[in-house]
Structure formats: C-alpha cells, structure tokens
C-alpha positions as CSV (number, residue, x, y, z in Angstrom):
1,X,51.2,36.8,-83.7
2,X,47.3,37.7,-83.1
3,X,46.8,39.2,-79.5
4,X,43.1,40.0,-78.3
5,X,42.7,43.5,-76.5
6,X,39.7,44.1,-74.6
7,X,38.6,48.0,-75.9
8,X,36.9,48.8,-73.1
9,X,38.9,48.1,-70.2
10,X,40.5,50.4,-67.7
11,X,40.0,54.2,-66.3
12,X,40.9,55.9,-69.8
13,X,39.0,53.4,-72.3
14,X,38.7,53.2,-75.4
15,X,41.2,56.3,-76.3
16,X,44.1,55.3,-74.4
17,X,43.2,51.7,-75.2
18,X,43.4,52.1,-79.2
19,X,46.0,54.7,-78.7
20,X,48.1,51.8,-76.9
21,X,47.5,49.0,-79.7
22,X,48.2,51.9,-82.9
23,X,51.8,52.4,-80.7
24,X,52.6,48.4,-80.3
25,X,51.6,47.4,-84.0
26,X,53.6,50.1,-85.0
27,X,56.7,48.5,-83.1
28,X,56.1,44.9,-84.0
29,X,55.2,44.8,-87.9
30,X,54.1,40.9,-87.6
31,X,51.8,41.5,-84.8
32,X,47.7,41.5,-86.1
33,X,45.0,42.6,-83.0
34,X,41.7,41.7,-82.6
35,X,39.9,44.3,-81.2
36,X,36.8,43.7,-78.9
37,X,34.3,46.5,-77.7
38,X,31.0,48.1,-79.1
39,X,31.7,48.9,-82.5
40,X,29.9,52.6,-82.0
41,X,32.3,54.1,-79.9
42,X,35.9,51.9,-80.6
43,X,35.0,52.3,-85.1
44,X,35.7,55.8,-85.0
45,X,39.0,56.2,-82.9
46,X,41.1,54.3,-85.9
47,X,40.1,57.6,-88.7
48,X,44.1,57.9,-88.2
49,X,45.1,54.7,-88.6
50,X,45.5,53.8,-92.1
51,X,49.0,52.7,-91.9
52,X,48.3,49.9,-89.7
53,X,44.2,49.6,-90.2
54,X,44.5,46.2,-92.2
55,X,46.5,44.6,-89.0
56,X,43.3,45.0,-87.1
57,X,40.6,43.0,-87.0
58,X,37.3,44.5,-84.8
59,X,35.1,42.2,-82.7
60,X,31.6,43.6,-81.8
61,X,31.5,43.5,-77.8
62,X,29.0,45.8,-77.1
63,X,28.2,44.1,-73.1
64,X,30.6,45.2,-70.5
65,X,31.9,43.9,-67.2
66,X,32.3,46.6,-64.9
67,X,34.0,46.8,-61.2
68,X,30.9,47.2,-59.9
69,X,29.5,43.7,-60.4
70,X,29.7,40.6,-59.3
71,X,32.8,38.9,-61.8
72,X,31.5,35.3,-61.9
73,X,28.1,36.7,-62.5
74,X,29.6,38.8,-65.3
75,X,31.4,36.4,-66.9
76,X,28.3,33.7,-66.7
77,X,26.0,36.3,-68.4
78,X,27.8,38.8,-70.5
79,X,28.7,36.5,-73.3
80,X,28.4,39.6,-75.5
81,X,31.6,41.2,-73.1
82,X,35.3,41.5,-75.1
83,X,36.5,39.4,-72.0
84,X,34.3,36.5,-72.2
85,X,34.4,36.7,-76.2
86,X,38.4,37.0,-75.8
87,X,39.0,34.1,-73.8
88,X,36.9,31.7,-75.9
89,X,38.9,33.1,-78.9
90,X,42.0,32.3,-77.0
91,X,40.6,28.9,-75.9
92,X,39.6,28.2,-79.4
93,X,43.0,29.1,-81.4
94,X,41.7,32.1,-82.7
95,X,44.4,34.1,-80.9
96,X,47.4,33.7,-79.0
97,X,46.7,36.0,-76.4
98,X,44.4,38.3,-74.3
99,X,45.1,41.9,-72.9
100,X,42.8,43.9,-71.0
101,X,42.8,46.8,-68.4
102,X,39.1,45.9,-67.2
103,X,37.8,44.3,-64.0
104,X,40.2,42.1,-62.1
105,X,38.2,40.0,-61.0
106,X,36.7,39.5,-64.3
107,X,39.9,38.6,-66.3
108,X,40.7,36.0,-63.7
109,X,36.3,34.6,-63.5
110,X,37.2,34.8,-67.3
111,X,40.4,32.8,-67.3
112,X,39.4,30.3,-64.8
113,X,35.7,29.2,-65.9
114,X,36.1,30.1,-69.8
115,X,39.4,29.5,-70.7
116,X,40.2,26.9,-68.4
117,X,43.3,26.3,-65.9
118,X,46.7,24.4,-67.2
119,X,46.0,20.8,-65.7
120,X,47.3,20.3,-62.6
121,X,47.3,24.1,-61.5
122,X,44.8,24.5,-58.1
123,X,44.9,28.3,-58.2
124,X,45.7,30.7,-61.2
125,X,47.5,33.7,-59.9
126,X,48.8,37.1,-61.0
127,X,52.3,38.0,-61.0
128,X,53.6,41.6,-61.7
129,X,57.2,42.7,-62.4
130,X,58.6,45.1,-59.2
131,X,61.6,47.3,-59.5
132,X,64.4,46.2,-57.0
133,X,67.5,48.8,-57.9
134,X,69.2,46.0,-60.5
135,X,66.2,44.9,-62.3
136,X,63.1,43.7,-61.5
137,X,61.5,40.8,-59.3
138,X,58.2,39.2,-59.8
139,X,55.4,38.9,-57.1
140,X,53.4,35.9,-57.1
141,X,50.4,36.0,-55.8
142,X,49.5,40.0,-55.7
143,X,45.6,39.1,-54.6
144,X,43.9,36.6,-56.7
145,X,44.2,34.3,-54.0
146,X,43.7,35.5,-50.4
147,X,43.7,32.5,-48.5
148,X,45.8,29.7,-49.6
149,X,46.8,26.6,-49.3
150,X,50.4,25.5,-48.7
151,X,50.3,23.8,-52.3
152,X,49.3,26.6,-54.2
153,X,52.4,28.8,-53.1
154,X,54.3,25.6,-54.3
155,X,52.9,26.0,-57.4
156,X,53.0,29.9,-57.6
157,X,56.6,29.4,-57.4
158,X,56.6,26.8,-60.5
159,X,54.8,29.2,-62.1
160,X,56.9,32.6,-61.5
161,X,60.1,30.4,-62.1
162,X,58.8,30.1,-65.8
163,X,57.7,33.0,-66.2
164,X,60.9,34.4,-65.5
165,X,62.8,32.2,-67.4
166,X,60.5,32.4,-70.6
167,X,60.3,36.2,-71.0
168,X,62.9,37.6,-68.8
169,X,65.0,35.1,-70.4
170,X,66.8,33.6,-66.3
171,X,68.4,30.5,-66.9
172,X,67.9,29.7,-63.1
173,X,65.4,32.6,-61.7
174,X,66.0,32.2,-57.5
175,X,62.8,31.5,-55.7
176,X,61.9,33.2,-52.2
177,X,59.1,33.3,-49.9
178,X,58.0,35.8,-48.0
179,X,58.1,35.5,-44.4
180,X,58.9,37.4,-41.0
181,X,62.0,36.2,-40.6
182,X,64.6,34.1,-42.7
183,X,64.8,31.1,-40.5
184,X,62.6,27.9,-41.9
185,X,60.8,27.6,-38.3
186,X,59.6,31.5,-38.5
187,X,56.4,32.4,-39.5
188,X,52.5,31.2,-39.6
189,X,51.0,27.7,-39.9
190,X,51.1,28.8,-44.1
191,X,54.5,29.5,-44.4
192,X,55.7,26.5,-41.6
193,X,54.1,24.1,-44.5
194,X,55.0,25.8,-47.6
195,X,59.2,25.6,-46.8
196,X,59.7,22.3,-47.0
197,X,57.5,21.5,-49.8
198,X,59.1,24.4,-51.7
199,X,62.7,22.8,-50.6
200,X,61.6,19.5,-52.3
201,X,60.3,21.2,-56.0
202,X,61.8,21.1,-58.7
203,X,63.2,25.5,-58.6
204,X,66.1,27.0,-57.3
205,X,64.7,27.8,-53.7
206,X,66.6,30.2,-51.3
207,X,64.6,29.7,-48.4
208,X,62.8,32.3,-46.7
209,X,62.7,36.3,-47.3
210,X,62.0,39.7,-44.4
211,X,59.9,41.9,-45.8
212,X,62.8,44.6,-45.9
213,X,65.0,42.5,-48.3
214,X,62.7,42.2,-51.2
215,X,64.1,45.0,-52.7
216,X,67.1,43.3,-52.1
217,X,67.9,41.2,-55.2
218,X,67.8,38.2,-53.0
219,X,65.2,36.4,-55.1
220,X,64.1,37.2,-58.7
221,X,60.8,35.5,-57.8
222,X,58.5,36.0,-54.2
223,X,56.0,33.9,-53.4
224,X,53.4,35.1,-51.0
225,X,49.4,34.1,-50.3
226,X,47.4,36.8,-52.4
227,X,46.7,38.9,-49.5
228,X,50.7,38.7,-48.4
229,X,51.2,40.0,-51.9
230,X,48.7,42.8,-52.2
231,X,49.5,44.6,-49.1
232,X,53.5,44.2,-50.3
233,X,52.8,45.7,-53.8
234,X,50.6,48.3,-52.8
235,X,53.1,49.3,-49.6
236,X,55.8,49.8,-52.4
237,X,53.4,51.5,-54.7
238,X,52.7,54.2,-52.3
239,X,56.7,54.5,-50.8
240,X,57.9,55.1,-54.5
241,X,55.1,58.0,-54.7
242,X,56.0,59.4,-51.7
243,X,59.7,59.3,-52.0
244,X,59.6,60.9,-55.6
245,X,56.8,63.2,-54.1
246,X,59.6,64.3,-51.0
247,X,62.6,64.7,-53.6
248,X,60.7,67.2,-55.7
249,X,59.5,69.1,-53.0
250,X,63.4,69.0,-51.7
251,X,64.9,69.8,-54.7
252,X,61.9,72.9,-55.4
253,X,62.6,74.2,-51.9
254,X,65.6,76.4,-52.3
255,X,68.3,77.8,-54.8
256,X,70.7,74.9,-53.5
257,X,68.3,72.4,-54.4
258,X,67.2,73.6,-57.8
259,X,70.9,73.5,-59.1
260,X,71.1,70.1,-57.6
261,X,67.9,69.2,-59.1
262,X,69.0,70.9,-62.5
263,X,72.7,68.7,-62.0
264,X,70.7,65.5,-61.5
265,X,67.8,65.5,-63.6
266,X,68.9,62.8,-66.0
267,X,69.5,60.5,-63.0
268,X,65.9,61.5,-61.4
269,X,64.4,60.9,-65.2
270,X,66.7,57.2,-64.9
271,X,64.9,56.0,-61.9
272,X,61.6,57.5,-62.1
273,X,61.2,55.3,-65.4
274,X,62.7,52.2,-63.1
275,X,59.8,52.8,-60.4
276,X,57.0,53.4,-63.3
277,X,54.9,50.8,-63.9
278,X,53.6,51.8,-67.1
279,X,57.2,50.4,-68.8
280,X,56.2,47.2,-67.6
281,X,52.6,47.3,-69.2
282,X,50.9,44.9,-66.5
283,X,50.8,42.0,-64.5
284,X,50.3,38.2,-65.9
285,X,47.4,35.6,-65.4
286,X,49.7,32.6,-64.6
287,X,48.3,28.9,-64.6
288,X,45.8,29.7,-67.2
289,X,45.6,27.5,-70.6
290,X,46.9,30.7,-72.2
291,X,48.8,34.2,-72.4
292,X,47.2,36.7,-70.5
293,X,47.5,39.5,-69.2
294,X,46.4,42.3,-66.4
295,X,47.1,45.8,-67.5
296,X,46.6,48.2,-64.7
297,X,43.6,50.0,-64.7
298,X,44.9,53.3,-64.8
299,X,46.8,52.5,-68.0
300,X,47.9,55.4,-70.4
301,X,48.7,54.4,-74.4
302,X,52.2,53.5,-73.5
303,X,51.8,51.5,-70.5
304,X,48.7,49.6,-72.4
305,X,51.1,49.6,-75.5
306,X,54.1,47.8,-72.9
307,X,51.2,45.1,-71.9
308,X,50.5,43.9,-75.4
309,X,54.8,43.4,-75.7
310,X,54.6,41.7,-72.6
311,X,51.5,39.3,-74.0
312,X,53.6,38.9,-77.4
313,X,56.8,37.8,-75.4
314,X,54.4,35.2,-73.2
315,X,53.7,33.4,-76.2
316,X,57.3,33.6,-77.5
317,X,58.5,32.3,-74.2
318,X,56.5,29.5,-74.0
319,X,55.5,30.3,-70.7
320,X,52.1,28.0,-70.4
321,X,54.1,25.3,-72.2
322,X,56.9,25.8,-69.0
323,X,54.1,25.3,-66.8
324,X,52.7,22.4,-68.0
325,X,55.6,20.4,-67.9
326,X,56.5,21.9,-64.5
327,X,53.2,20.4,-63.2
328,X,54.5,17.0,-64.6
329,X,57.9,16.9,-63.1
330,X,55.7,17.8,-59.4
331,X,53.3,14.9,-60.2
C-alpha cells in the first residue's frame, strides 16, 4: 500500500505532517508513503527516522496552493504543488491514494480536473464521520457543493452508502435526508425532488430526517446540499466545544464538582475522544477516480496519522470500485 501525503498542507505543516506519517508507518509495516513538499524544509524533519526512512519515498513539491488563492487557478498553474503532482500520481498508478490537510478547495479543483470523476458521478463531494452517541454517521455533502441539484444528492447517497459499507464495514448502511420535517411533502423545491428519486435508488432509504434527530442513530448516512451540510457540521462542531467547555467550568466551580469531576474523569476522557475529530483523521473526496482524502486543517500528528488509516482502509474497501458499479445499477 503506497499512499501520497501532501507535506505542506494544513495550519501545523510540515512538523505535524511528518510527525503524522513516522506514527502511521509505524502502525502499518506494509504501508510505503510518498512524500511531496520542497525538499529544503520536509529533508530534514526525518534525521529521526531511521527505522522507517526506507518506507519513504520524497517527491520535490517545492510550489504551494495556499487558501488565499483562487483553487482552479492553483491547480491549472502550480504543477510543481504536492497536490497537483499527487493526484497525477494517483491517476497514473503510482499510488493508491492521496492525503492532504491543505486548501479545500484545492484537493477537490485537484480531484475534479486532474484526477478525474468516477463516470457517471455529476458532483464529487466530501463526507466526514460525525459522532452520534453509538457510533458515528457520515455527512454527505459538508460544502463542496452549495447549490445542488436533486440528482446529485441521489448520488451523494450512492456514494456515502459505499463508503460506509467499504470501510465501516455496514452490510446495509440506512440512508436519510435532511429536511425540516419527516413527512415526504415537507421541505424546499430541493428536497420535494430529491425524495422520491432517493425512494426509487438502489440504498436502504428511510425517508426524511429533523435536524434534531441526527444525532439520533436514525440514519448511518445524511445527505444534505453542501451548504445544508456545512452549516450542520459546523453547528455540532461548535455545541461539542461548548458543552465540554460548560462541564469543565461546572465541574472546576466548587469542591462538590471537583470530586465529581475526580469520580468521572474516565467517563469525560471516554466521550471527549468520541466528539474529537482528530481519531477520525478527516473527511473523504467521494466520486473521485480514487482514494482521497481531507484532513482537517488544523490537524495534529495523530489526527493526520488517523487520515492516512482512513486513506489505507478506502483502498482496502473498494470504495471507488462500490461506486462505480452503484452508478451502473442507477443507469
């Protein structure tokens, strides 16, 4: 297994970045990386890495796509960039997948124009896991697409349903979609189209889901327009920091509380690691002709380490491959 890791993406690149791949090779003894960057500044972070220095292979990168630019532009003109040159390694064989914590809208410019869509797919879109008390769920589209058409939320559910089945290992993942209310008639001209197209596709539908039962384990995939999906997954982003933010303060605020807090800790350690998103590494570039994937861009070692395992079990899934012959069986 040969994944590609963009060196240079993300708020804490290159250290936490190379610090993240030294942790996943060590885990996974077949895994090899290719590592892309300039060469001047990624070289000399891997002094201490003898151990697993032969499993990695580095890529000169030395242009890079920042948030600041226009991605299509980017992508068209930085040919020298570890995202460009790791999609066309991707696209060529070379690798089996593609990791980075860079530019959003770069990874999905790259995916889209240099690595090419799975036939059939309109829209790629990006799908991360979200913590719902017995697991996790996965939100499909999170913002890649902010206006929609009715067939593209078909296919995001095609898409989530195989992602779920290929590396969650579901045998029958539950599809939902988010709307105002759970009655088929409910909702905006969008959602009115999507339900009965998404009754007749080839997933286990279950019809429509409020906003305050996706945490609900009533769906292990929710579908939702890109800017649906955003404004859900950064809504729950901010209530889990609040809520751990409000129990800390509670439990700090008097003797009573600091025994409680002292009682409970292992149960506070339990679900703070539930609602951190670094154990799920990132989100994935569904639709794409390959495994890739979105690490957040605030990504420590360990949380860039959890994206590369989540890349690696893409490829073991067969999750394109899913896909593909999803598209087929939808004509």
């Amino acid at each position: 297994m040969k994944i590609y890791v963009d060196a240079m993406g993300g708020d804490n690149a290159p250290q936490a970045i190379v610090e993240g791949i030294l942790e996943a090779l060590r885990n996974k003894a077949d895994l090899q990386v290719i590592l892309g960057g300039p060469l001047s500044q990624v070289e000399p972070l891997l002094a201490g890495a003898q151990d697993v220095r032969d499993r990695i292979t580095l890529d000169d990168a030395p242009e890079i796509i920042t948030n600041h630019e226009s991605p299509v532009m980017g992508v068209r003109k930085k040919t020298n960039s570890a995202t460009v040159k790791g999609m066309l390694a991707l696209r060529e064989g070379r690798c089996d997948g593609f990791v980075s914590a860079g530019s959003t809208g770069a990874v999905l410019a790259g995916g889209m124009f240099r690595l090419g869509r799975i036939p059939g797919i309109e829209r790629p879109a990006l799908a991360p896991l979200m913590p719902n008390g017995k697991g996790h769920f996965l939100l499909i589209d999170c913002g890649a697409n902010v206006d929609c058409k009715p067939e593209y939320l078909v296919q995001f559910g095609l898409m989530g349903e195989a992602y779920m089945r290929g590396v969650m290992g579901m045998e029958s993942p539950r599809v939902g979609l988010i709307n105002i209310g759970a009655e088929a008639e409910k909702g905006n001209a969008l959602v009115k189209a999507v339900y009965p197209l998404m009754e007749q596709a080839p997933y286990h539908f279950v019809g429509n889901v409020e906003a305050r039962d996706i945490t609900g384990d009533q769906a292990d995939v929710l579908v939702a327009d890109g800017f649906s999906g955003n404004l859900v997954l950064k809504f729950m982003e901010g209530v889990a920091g609040t809520l751990m933010g409000i129990i800390k303060q509670e439990m700090m605020a008097d003797l009573r509380g600091k025994l409680s807090g002292l009682i409970g800790k292992p149960a506070f350690r339990r679900v703070k690691k539930l609602m951190d998103y670094t154990e799920v590494g990132g989100a994935p570039l569904l639709g794409v002709q390959g495994a890739v994937v979105k690490a957040h861009g605030s990504s420590n070692a360990h949380a860039f380490a959890c994206a590369i395992g989540q890349c690696v079990k893409m490829v073991d899934g067969g999750v394109v491959r899913i896909i593909a012959e999803g598209v087929e069986k939808m004509g």
